[in-house]
N, C-alpha and C positions, 0 to 999 in steps of 0.2 A: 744176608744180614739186614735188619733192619735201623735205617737211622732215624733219628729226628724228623727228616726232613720228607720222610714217608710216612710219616703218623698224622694225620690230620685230626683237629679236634675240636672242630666246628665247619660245617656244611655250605658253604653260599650260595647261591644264586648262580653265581658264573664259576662254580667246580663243576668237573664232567658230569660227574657222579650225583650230582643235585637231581635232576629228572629222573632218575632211576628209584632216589629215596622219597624226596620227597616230593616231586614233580605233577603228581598222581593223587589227587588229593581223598582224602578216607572215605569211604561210603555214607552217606548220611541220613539219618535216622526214616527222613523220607524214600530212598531208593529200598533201606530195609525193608521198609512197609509197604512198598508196592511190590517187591521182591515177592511179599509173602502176602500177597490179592489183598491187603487191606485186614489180614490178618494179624493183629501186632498188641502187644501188648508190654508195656514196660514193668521188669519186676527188678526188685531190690533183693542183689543176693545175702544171703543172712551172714558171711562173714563179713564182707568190705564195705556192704550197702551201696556198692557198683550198680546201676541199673542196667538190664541186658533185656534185649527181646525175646518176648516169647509166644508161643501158637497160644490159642484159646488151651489148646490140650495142656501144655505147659504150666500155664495157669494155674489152671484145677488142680493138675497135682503139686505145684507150689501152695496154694492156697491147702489142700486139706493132706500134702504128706508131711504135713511139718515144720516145710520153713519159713514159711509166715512167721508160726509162731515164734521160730530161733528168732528169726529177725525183728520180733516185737518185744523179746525178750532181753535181747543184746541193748536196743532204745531204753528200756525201763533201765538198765545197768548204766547208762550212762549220762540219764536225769539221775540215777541214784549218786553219781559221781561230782556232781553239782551242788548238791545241795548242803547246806551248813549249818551246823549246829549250833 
């Protein structure tokens, strides 16, 4: 059975389990890019417009299967959501 007093609902510093979560801190954009010899490229994905890395290969097919355009299209919809009559 679970109590109260086993739920924790915020992380500190001096809980065991800190180092384990968040102790270790996230990859960063630089470790990506040498990850991948300088291969790197930042693309905006067409639903969330999250940026994610990508190979040159990547790229290309971002840039000519499509979702570029999705994602140039999703920005026009949402200057079109702006503007006032």
């Amino acid at each position: 059975m679970v109590t109260a007093n086993d739920v924790r609902r915020i992380l500190t510093p001096d809980d065991p389990e800190f180092a384990l979560w968040l102790g270790i801190p996230p990859p960063t954009w630089q470790s990506e890019i040498e990850s991948r010899s300088g291969e790197c490229v930042l693309i905006a994905e067409a639903e969330s417009g999250i940026l994610r890395p990508a190979s040159w290969q990547e790229t290309d097919e971002y840039l000519y299967g499509g979702e570029y355009d999705e994602r140039m299209l999703s920005l026009v919809e949402i200057e079109d959501a702006y503007e006032y009559y």
